[in-house]
C-alpha distance (Angstrom), angle and dihedral (degrees) to the residues before:
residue distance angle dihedral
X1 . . .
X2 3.97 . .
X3 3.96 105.0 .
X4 4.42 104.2 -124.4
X5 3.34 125.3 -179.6
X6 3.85 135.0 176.1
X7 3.43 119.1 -152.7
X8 4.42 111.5 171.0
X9 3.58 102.5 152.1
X10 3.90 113.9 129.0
X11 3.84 99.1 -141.2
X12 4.12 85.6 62.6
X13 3.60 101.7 33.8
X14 3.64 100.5 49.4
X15 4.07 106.3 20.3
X16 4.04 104.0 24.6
X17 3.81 115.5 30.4
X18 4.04 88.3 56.0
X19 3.74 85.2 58.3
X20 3.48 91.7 49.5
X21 3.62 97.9 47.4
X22 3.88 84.6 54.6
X23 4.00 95.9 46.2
X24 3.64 87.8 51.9
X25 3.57 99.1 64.9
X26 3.50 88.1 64.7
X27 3.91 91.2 64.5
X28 3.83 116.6 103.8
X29 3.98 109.8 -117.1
X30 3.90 87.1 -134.7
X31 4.00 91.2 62.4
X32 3.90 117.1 98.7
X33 3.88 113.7 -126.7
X34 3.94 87.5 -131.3
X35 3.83 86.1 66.0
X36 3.42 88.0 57.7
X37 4.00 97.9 54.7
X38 3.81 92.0 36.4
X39 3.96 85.7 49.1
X40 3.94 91.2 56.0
X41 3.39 95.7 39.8
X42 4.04 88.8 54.1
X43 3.83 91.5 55.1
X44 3.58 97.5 50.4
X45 4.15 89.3 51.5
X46 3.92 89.4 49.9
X47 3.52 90.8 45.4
X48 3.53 97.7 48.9
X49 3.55 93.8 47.8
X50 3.98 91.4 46.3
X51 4.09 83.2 63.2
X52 3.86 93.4 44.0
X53 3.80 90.7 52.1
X54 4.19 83.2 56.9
X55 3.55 103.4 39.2
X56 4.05 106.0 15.8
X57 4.09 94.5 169.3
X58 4.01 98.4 39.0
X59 3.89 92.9 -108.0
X60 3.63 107.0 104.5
X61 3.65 99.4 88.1
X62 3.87 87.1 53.2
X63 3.41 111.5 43.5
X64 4.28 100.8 17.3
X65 3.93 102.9 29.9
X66 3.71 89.7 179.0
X67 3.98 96.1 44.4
X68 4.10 83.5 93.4
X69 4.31 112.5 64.6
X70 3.51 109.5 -123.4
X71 3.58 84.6 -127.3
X72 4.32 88.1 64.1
X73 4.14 85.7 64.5
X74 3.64 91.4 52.0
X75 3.48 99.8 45.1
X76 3.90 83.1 51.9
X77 4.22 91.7 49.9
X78 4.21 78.2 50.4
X79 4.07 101.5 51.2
X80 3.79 89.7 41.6
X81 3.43 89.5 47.9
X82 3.77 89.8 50.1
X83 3.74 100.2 36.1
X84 3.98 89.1 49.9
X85 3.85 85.0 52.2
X86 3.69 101.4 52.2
X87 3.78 96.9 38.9
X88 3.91 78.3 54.5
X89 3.39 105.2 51.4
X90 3.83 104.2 27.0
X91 4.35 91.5 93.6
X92 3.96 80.5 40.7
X93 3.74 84.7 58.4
X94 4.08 103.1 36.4
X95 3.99 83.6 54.9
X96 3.80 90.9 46.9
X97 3.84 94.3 50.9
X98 4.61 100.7 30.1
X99 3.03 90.1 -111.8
X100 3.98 109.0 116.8
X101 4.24 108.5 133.2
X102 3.70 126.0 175.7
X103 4.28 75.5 -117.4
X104 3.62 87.4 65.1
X105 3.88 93.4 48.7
X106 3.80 93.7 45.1
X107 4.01 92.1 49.4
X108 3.86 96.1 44.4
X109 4.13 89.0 55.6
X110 3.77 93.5 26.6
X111 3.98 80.2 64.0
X112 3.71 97.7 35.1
X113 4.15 92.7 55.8
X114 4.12 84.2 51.0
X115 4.24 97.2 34.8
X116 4.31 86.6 49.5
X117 4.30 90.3 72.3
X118 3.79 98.1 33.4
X119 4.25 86.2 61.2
X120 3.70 87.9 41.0
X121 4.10 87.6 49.0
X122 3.59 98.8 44.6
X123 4.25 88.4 42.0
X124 3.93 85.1 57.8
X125 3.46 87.3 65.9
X126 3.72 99.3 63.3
X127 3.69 93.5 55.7
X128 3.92 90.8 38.7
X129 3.90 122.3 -150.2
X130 4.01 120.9 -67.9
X131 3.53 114.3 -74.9
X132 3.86 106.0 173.2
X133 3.78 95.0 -88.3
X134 3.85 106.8 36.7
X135 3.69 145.9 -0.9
X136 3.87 135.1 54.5
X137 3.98 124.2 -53.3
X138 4.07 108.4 -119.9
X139 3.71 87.8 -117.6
X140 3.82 97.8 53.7
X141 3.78 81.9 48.6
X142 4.02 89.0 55.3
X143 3.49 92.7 43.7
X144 3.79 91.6 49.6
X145 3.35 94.8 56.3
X146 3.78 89.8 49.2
X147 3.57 94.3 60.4
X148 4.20 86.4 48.5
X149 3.67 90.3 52.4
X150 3.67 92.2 43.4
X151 3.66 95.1 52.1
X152 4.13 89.1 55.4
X153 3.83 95.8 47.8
X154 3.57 84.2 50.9
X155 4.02 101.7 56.2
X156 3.82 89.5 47.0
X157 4.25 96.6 40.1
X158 4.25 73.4 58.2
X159 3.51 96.3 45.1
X160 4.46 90.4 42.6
X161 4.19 79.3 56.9
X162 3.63 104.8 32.1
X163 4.00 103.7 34.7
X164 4.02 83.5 -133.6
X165 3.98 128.0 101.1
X166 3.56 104.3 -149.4
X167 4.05 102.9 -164.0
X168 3.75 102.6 -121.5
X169 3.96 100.2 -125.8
X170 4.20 85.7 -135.1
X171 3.40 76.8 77.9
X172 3.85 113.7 74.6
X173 4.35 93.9 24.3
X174 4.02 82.4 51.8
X175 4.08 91.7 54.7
X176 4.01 94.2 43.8
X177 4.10 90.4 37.8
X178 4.65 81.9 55.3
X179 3.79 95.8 45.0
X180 4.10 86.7 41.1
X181 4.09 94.5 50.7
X182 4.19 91.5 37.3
X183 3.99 81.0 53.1
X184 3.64 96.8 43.9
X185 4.01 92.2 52.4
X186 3.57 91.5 45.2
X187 3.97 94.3 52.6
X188 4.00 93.4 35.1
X189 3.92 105.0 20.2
X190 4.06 130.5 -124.1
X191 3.62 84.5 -61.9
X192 4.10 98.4 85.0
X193 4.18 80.1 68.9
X194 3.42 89.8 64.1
X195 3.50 112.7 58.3
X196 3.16 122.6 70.3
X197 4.19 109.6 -101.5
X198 3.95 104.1 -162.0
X199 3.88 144.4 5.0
X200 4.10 73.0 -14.5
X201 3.53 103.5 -52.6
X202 3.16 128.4 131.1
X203 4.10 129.2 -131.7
X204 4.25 89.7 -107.0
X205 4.16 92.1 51.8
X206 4.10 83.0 48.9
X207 4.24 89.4 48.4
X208 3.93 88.5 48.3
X209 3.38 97.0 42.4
X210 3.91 84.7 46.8
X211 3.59 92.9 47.8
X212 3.83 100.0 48.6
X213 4.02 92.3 48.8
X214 3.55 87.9 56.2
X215 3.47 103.2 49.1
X216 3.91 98.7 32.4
X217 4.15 87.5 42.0
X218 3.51 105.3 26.4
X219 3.79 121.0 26.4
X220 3.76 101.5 27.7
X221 3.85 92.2 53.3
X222 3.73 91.2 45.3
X223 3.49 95.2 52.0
X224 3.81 90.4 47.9
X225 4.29 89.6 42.4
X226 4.31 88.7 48.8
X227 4.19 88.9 45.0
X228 4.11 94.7 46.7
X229 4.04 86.8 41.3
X230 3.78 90.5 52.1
X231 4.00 87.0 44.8
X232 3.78 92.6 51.1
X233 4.15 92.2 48.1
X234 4.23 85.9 49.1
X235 4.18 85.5 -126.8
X236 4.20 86.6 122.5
X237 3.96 114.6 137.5
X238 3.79 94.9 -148.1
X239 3.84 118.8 47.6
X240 3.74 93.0 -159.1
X241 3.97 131.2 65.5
X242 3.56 80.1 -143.5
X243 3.74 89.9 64.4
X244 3.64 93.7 33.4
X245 3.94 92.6 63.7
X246 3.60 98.0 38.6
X247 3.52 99.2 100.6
X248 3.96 88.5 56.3
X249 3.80 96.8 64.4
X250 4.09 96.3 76.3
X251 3.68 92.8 37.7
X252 3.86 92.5 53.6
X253 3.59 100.7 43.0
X254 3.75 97.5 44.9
X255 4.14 84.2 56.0
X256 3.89 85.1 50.8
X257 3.79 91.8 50.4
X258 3.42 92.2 47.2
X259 3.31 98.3 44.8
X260 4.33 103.8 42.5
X261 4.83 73.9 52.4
X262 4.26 82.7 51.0
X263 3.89 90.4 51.0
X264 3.36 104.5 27.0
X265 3.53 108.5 41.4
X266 3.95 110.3 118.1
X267 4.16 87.3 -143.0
X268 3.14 98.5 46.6
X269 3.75 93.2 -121.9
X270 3.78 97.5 -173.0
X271 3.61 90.8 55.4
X272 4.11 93.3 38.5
X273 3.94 91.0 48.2
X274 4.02 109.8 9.9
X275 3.70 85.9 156.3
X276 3.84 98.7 61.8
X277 3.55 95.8 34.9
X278 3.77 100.7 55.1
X279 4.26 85.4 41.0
X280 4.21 83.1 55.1
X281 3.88 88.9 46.6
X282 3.88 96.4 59.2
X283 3.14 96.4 30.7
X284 4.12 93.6 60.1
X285 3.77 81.8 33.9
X286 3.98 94.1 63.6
X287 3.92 91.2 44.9
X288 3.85 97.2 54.4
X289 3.91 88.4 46.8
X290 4.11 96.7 42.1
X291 3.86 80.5 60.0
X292 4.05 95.6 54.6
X293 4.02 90.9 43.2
X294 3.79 86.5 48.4
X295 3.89 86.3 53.6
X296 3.86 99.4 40.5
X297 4.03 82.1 52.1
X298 3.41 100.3 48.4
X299 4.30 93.6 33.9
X300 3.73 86.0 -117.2
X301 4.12 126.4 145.3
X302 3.36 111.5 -114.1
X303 3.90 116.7 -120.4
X304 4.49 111.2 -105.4
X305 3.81 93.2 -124.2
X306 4.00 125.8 31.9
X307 3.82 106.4 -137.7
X308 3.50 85.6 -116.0
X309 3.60 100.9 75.1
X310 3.69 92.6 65.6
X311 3.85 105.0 60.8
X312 3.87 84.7 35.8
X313 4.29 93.0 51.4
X314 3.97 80.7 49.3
X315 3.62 94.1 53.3
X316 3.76 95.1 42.3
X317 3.80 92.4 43.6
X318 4.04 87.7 54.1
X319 3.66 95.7 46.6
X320 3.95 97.4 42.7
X321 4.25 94.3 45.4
X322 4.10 84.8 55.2
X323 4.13 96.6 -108.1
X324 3.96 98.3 123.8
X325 3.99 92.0 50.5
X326 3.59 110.3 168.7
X327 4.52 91.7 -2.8
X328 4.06 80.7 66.9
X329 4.17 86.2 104.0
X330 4.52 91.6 36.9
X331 4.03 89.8 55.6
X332 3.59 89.2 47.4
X333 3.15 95.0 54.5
X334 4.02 101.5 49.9
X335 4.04 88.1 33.7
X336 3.94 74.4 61.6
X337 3.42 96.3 46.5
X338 3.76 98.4 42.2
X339 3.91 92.3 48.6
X340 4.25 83.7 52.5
X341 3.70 93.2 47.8
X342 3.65 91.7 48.1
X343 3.99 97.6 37.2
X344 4.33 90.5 58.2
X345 4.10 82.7 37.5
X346 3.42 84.7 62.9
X347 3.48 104.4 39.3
X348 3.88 92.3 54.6
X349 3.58 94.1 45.1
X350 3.91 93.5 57.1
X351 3.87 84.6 39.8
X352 3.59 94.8 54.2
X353 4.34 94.4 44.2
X354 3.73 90.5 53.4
X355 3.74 97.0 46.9
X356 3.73 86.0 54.8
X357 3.80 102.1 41.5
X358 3.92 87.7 44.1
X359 4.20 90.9 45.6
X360 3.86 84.6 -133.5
X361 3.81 128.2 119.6
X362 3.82 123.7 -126.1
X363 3.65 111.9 -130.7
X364 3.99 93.7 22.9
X365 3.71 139.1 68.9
X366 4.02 94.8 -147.1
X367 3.74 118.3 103.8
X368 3.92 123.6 -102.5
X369 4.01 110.4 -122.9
X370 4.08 112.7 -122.1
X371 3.47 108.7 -112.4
């Protein structure tokens, strides 16, 4: 199907796609546009690791403010910079050199539904995790990331019924707001988080706030608005509302798993390992939805349950009735790992079947040879 995308936000129309169109210039003809999203991708990983290996359980900004290098923020305004840039200008580029492939459209929102929780991860770590006087509670942090999540299955449960990817406007103003805070701490330090910014509120209840409007006001009704409109003109991909919805089901009951382990757990396991849970959340997240863009690509239904709800309702059903005790925090951790291992599995699998069925490589422009 004929890749179509929307995009008629003001902040990239008028401010950032004449940037791009500049910055892409720059880009050597002979360079493959997959490059380019793997490349982004790469620096957001390193540089949410970099801030993990400072401030592991989201308290040094709270209780340490110098534990992070001022240096660690910048880098962070720079890979977001860079990662927003490449993820921008990537299609730009596959146009520019013939080389745009259903592969290249699966692995630039493949990515994306796996790059949107690392930025919200590595944010969390400005505004550091509630310690009595300042910072974020772990929940509002899961929560948050919900609401992220949500707002990406959304724009591609439109685009599996409508055939068209509106850009979500949260989009763009969420990139600039990231390099903006990331610069602010660097030039001011973790401090600015702390004090209360207005009326007594402080920057991160403004964000949330921010964040909530947008999705609750602005994307949710839009993708609703663009689905009925599409309804109304008769240019619907799936006749039924059965079909319509189906890519919901997974999405929604892997947030309910998650969050009856969040409540329920009798450790506390967001609170005893925030960082590993919310790292297991997107990850799981971005697997469920790979599967629905695969489908919407390919005009395929969408199985009811992702496989991965089953290990995960057994893992959550043993931690909840009291049978892990005190290995609650060990199975997290290789659940976590497991669910990684078999996320990238995945991913390169799917990767590697495309490349071959389309006789293209992945990371270069030169033609494969029939065998």
């Amino acid at each position: 199907s004929q890749y179509s995308a929307v995009d008629t936000n003001p902040l990239s129309v008028y401010i950032m796609q004449p940037i791009w169109n500049k910055i892409i210039k720059i880009v050597p003809l002979w360079i493959a546009p997959n490059l380019l999203t793997f490349s982004g991708f790469v620096m957001i990983l390193v540089n949410y690791f970099l801030i993990s290996f400072y401030d592991w359980d989201y308290t040094a900004s709270g209780t340490s403010p110098g534990l992070v290098p001022t240096w660690v923020w910048l880098f962070s305004a720079f890979t977001t910079f860079c990662a927003y840039a490449l993820d921008s200008i990537d299609g730009k580029h596959a146009r520019r050199t013939q080389s745009s492939t259903p592969l290249g459209e699966l692995f630039d929102h493949g990515l994306d539904s796996w790059a949107t929780s690392i930025f919200v991860l590595s944010f969390f770590s400005v505004c550091s995790r509630d310690n009595g006087k300042t910072g974020v509670s772990v929940y509002t942090m899961y929560i948050y990331l919900s609401i992220v999540l949500f707002n990406f299955m959304c724009s591609h449960w439109e685009k599996y019924n409508t055939g068209v990817l509106f850009l979500p406007w949260g989009y763009d103003i969420s990139q600039v707001v990231l390099i903006a805070a990331y610069l602010l701490t660097g030039a001011v330090g973790v401090e600015v988080w702390q004090k209360p910014f207005l009326f007594g509120y402080y920057i991160t209840d403004a964000l949330v706030m921010l964040l909530i409007g947008f999705s609750l006001f602005l994307s949710f009704p839009q993708t609703l608005y663009n689905i009925r409109r599409a309804h109304l003109k008769k240019t619907l991909k799936n006749d039924s509302l059965y079909e319509g919805l189906l890519p919901l089901v997974s999405p929604l009951l892997l947030f309910i798993l998650l969050t009856v382990w969040v409540v329920l757990s009798p450790s506390n396991i967001l609170a005893k390992q925030p960082r590993l849970f919310l790292w297991m959340v997107g990850v799981a997240f971005s697997n469920v939805i790979c599967k629905v863009i695969i489908c919407q690509m390919s005009s395929t239904q969408p199985e009811l349950f992702h496989w991965f709800l089953f290990p995960l309702a057994l893992v959550v059903y043993a931690a909840i009735s009291g049978l892990l005790g005190w290995t609650e925090e060990v199975v997290l951790a290789v659940f976590t790992a497991l669910v990684t291992a078999a996320h990238v599995h995945y991913g390169v699998c799917v990767g590697r079947q495309l490349s071959e069925h389309l006789n293209i490589y992945i990371f270069s422009l030169k033609k494969r040879v029939q065998e």
